[in-house]
C-alpha positions in Angstrom: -43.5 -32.7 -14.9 -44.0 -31.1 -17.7 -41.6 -30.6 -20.3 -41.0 -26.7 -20.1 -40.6 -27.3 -16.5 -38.1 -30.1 -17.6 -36.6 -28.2 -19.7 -36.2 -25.1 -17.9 -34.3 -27.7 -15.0 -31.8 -28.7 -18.1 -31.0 -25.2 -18.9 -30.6 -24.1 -15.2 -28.1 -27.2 -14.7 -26.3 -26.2 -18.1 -25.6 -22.7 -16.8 -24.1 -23.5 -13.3 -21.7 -26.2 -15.3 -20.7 -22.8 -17.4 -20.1 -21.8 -14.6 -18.3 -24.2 -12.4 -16.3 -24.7 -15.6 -15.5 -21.5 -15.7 -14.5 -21.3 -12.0 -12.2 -24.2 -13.0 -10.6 -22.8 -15.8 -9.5 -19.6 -13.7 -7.8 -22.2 -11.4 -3.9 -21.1 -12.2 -1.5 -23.9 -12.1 -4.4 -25.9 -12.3 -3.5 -29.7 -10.9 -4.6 -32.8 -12.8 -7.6 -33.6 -10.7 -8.6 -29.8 -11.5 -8.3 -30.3 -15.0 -10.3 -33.7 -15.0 -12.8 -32.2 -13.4 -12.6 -29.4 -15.9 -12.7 -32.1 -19.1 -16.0 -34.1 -17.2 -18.2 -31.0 -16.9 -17.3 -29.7 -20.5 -18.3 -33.2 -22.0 -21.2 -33.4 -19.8 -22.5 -29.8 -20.9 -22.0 -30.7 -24.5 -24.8 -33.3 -23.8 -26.6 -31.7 -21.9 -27.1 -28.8 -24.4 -27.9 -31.7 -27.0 -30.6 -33.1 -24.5 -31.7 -29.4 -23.9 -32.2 -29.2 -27.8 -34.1 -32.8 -28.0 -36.7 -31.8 -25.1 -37.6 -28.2 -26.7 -38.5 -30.2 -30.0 -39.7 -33.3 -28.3 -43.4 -34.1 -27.8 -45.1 -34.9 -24.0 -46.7 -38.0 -25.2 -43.3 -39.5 -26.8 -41.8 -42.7 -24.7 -38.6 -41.3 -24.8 -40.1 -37.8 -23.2 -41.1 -40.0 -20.6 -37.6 -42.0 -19.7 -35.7 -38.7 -19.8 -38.1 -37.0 -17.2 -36.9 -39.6 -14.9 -33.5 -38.1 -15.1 -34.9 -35.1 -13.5 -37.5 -36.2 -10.8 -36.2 -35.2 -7.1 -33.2 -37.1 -5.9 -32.4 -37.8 -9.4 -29.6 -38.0 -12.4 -30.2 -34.5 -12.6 -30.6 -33.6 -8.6 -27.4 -35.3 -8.2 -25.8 -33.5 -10.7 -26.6 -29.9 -9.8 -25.9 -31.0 -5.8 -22.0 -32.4 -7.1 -21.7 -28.2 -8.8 -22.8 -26.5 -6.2 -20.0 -28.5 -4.0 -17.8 -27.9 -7.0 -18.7 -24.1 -6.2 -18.7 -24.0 -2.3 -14.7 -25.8 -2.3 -13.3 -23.1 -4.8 -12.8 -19.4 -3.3 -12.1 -16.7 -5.6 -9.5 -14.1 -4.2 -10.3 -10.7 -5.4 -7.6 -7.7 -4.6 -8.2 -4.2 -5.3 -5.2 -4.0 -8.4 -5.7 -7.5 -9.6 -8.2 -7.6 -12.4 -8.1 -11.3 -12.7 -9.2 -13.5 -10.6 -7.2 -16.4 -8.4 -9.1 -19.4 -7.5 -8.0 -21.9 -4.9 -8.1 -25.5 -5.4 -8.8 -26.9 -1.8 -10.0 -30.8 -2.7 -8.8 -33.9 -1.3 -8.4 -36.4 -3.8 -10.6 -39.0 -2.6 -13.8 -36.4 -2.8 -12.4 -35.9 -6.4 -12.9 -39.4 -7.4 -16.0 -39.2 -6.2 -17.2 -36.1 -8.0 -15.7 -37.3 -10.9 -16.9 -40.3 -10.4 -21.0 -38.7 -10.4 -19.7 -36.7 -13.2 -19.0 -40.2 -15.0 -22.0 -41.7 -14.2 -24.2 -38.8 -15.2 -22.9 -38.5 -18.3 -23.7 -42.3 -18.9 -27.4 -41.7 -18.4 -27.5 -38.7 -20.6 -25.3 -40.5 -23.2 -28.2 -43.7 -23.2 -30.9 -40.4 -22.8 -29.8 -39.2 -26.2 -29.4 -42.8 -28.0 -32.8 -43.7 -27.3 -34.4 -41.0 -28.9 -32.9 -42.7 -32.1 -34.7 -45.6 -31.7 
């Protein structure tokens, strides 16, 4: 893969977390597994925008080029990722009246499927934590 088309995966991951955090952050009331969720995906973007930043600078023939692209090969870190926000996405509804400017978003998880996206949410971040480091060595 090549690293605009690696690059161009990163940025199109980044934006659906903008907007699953966004989603979340409209959730009123929000419970505690909502705002866990919330915390997760806003320290996993920050990396991800850090990664985003390293791969537009990077060089193809560069060993850690190579490690990172294995993040995003099908079935992947990255794959995973994107797969865990889009069922972020398909469990929260948004409610839309005709006088209500603002939106109302339903919280309809279960909490054992929230340990387990917070659970991918943890475990992605690991890999794009050790990502980052080793482009310091």
């Amino acid at each position: 893969m090549d690293p605009l088309s690696v690059t161009a995966g990163v940025i199109a991951i980044l934006q659906l977390t903008g907007k699953v955090i966004q989603y979340l952050n409209d959730v009123r009331d929000a419970p505690k597994e909502c705002q866990q969720c919330t915390i997760e995906a806003s320290n996993l973007q920050s990396l991800l925008m850090s990664l985003r930043y390293l791969l537009e600078q990077g060089h193809t023939n560069d060993p850690w080029f190579t490690a990172v692209r294995a993040l995003t090969v099908a079935n992947g870190p990255l794959d995973q990722y994107k797969q865990t926000l889009e069922q972020l996405c398909s469990r929260v509804e948004i409610q839309n009246t005709t006088k209500m400017v603002k939106r109302q978003v339903l919280w309809k998880f279960i909490k054992a499927e929230v340990a387990s996206i917070l659970s991918r949410l943890e475990r992605l971040k690991s890999l794009v934590s050790i990502s980052l480091e080793m482009d310091h060595l």
